[in-house]
C-alpha positions in Angstrom: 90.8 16.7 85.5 93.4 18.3 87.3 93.9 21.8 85.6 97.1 22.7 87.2 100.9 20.9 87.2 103.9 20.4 88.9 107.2 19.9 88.3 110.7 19.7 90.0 113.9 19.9 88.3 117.1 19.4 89.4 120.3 20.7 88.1 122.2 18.3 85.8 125.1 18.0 87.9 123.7 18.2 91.5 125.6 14.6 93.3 122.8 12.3 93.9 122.0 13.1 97.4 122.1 16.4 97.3 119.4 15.8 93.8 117.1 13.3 96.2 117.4 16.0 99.5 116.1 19.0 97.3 113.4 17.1 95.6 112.1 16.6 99.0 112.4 19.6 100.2 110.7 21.3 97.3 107.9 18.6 97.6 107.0 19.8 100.9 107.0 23.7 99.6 104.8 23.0 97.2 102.9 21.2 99.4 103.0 24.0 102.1 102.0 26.7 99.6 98.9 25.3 97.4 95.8 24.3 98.7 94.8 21.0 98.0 98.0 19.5 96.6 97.6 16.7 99.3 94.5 14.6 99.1 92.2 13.4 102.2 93.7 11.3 104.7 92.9 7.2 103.1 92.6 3.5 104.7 93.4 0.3 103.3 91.3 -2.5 103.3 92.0 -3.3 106.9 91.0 -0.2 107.9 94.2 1.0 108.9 94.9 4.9 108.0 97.7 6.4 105.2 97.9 9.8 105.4 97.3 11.6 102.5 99.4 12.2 99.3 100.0 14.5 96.7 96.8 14.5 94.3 98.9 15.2 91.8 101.8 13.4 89.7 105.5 15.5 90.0 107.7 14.7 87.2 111.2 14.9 88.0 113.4 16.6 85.4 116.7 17.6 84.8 118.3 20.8 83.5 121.7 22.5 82.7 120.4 26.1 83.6 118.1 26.8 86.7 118.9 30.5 86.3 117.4 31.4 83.2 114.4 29.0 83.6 113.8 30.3 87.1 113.7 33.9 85.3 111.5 32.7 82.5 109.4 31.3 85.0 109.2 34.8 87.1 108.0 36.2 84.2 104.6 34.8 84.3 102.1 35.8 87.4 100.2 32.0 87.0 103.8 30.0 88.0 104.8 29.5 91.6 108.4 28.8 91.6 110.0 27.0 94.8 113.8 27.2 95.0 116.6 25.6 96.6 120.1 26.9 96.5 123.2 26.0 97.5 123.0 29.0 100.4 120.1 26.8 102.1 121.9 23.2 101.0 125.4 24.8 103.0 123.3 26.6 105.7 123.1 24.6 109.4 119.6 26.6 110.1 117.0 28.6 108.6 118.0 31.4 110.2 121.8 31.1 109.2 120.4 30.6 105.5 118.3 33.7 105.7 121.0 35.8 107.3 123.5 34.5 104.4 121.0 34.8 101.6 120.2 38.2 102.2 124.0 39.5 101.8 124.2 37.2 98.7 123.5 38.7 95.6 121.5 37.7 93.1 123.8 36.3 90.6 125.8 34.8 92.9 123.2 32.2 93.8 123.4 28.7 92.6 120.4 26.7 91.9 120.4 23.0 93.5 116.5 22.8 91.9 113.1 24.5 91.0 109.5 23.2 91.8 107.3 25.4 89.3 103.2 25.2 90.0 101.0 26.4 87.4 99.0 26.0 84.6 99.5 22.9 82.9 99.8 24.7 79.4 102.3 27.8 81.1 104.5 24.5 83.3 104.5 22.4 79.9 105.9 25.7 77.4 109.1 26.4 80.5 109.4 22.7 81.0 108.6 20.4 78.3 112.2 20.2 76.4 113.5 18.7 79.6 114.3 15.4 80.0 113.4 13.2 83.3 115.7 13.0 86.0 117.2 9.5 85.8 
């Protein structure tokens, strides 16, 4: 039984590519950051090889306020939070984003999405009022 959870949300009003673009991006944070996220490589019955996938299921979810979620979530040392902003969505490179971001303060940011990774009891109390992303 997997002890941990993860979960993505997406601002309420983020247009539907930008939505699908920052899930995907915050997939492959998570995946980058926690060990064993992404199972063993796999093969079909023909023998042919898939490459592994994320061993654990990512609800999607949706939610009016990133900011103060984000900050609940910084609150606790179990939850990994994963951002993405609309610095990084504007920004042509990394290094432009991280040049911008670091003259941008705080409360000027604007959350595009949060991947939290936890426990499943600390993700469900910050997340489970939200509804799925649909």
């Amino acid at each position: 039984m997997l002890t941990n959870k993860m979960v993505v949300i997406i601002a309420t009003d983020a247009p539907i590519g930008v939505a699908l673009n920052t899930a995907a991006l915050l997939g492959v944070g998570l995946g980058r950051h926690h060990d064993g996220t992404v199972g063993p490589d796999t093969a079909d019955a023909a023998g042919t090889p898939h490459t592994g996938m994320c061993a654990y299921p990512i609800p999607i979810l949706r939610a009016d306020d990133l900011r103060t979620l984000r900050d609940q979530a910084a609150t606790r040392p179990d939850v990994t939070i994963h951002d993405m902003h609309q610095v990084a969505q504007r920004a042509r490179t990394y290094e432009q984003m991280a040049d911008t971001l670091a003259g941008t303060k705080p409360d000027d940011i604007r959350y595009l999405g949060l991947a939290l990774y936890g426990p499943r009891q600390s993700i469900d109390s910050l997340t489970g009022a939200l509804p799925l992303y649909r």
